[in-house]
C-alpha positions in Angstrom: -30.5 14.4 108.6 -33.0 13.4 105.6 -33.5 9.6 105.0 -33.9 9.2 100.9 -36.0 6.6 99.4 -32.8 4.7 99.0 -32.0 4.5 102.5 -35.1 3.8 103.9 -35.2 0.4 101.4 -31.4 -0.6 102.2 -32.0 -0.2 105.9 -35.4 -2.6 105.4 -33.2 -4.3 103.2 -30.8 -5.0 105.9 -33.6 -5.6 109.1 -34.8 -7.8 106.9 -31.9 -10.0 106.7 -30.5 -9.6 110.3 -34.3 -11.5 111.2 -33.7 -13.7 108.2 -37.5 -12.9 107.8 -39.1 -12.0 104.3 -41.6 -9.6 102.7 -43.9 -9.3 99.7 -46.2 -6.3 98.2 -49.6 -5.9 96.8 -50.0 -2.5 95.5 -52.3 -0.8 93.8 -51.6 3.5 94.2 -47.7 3.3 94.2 -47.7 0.2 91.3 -44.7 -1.5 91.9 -42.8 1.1 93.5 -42.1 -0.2 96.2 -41.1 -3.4 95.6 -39.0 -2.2 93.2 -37.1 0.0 95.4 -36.3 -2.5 97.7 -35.3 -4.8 94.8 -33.2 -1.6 94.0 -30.9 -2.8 97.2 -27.7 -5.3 96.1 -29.0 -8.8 98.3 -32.6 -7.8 97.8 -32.8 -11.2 96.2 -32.5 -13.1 99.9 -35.5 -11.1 101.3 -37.8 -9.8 98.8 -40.3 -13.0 97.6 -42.0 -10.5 95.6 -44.7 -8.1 94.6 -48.1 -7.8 92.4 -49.7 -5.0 91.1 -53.1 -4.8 91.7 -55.0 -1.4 90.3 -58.5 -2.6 88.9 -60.7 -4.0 91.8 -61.4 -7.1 90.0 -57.8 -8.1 90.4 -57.5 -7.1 94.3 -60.5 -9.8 94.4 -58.8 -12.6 92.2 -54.9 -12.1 93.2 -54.8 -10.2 96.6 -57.7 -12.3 98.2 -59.8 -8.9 98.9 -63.4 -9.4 99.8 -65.5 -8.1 96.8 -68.4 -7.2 99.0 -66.1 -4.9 100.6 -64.9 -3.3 97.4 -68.8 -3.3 96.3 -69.5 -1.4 99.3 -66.9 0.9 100.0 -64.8 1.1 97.1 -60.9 0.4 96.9 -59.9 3.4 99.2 -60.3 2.5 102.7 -58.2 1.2 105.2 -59.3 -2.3 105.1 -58.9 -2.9 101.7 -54.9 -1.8 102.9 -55.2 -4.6 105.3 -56.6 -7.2 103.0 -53.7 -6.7 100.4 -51.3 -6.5 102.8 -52.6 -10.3 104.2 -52.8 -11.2 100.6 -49.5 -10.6 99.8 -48.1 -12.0 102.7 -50.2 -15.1 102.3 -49.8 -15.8 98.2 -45.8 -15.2 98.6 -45.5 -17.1 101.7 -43.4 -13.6 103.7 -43.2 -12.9 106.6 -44.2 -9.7 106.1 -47.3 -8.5 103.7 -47.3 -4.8 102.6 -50.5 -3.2 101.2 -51.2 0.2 99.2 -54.1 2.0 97.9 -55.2 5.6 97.7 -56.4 8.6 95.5 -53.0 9.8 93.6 -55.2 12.3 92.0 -56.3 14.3 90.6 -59.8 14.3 91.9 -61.6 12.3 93.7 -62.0 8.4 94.2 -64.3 6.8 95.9 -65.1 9.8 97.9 -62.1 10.6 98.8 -59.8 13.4 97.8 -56.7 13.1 96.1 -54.0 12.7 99.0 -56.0 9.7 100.9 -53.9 6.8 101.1 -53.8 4.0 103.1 -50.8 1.6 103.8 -50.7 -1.5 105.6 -48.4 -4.3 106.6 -49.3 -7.5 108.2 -46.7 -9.5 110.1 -46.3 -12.0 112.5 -47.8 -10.0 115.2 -50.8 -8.8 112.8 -51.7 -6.1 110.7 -51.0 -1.9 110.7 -52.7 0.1 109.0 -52.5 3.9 108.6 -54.3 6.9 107.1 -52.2 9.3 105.2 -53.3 12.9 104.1 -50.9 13.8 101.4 -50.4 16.6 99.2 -48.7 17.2 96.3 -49.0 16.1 92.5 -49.7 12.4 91.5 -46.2 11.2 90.9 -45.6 13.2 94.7 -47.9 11.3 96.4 -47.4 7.9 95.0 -43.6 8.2 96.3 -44.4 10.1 99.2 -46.8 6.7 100.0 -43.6 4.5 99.6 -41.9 6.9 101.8 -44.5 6.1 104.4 -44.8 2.6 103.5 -41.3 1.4 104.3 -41.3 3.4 107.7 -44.3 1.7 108.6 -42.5 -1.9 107.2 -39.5 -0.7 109.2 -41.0 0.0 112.3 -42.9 -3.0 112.3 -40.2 -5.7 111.9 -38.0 -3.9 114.8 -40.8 -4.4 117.1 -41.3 -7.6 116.2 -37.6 -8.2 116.5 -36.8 -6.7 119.6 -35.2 -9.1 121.9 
């Protein structure tokens, strides 16, 4: 059996509420997307504190909290930066979970990188996940294939923090 995007953000949806725990996004490659699927679920409203886009670099900085040296250095695509937003959001909303996006949606290439590299994160009470994703596809592709991902990760996270 497939698991749609739908499914995947009504059963974080619902994890989300059985904890009575929280979580916010800072995106930059998927731009909203995901929070707004999981606003997309009816009671969204008593889990999702909510979400900022941040594309340009100077905004990961100002709103996410990302260290500029490390965007200076390495550029926006790397796994840290993930981490970082992920924090951020978690921190500026006051969740319990963060989630963090960024990656080359292509075409071309970013940073060094080749369209397809993302990296998600998501920071919780237990710390911070970060994975590498090779994806293929078209832009709009990989930016939902990265939410996909995202709220797997989110979803495998809060069960193991949860388990009892």
């Amino acid at each position: 059996m497939t698991t749609t995007g739908a499914d995947r953000s009504s059963n974080v949806v619902d994890d989300l509420c059985l904890a009575a725990q929280t979580v916010a996004t800072a995106e930059s490659l998927t731009g909203g997307l995901v929070v707004a699927s999981l606003i997309d679920v009816p009671g969204a409203s008593a889990v999702v504190r909510g979400g900022m886009v941040v594309y340009h670099p100077d905004l990961k900085v100002s709103l996410a909290g990302v260290d500029d040296m490390l965007l200076a250095v390495g550029g926006s695509v790397q796994s840290e930066v993930a981490a970082q937003l992920a924090r951020g959001a978690r921190t500026r909303f006051r969740a319990t979970w963060g989630v963090g996006t960024t990656g080359v949606a292509g075409p071309g290439v970013a940073d060094g990188n080749p369209a397809g590299t993302v990296f998600i994160a998501v920071d919780g009470p237990g710390g911070t996940t970060v994975r590498r994703l090779e994806l293929t596809g078209g832009r709009h592709r990989v930016r939902l294939a990265a939410v996909d991902e995202v709220l797997d990760l989110l979803r495998e996270c809060i069960r193991q923090a949860n388990v009892r």
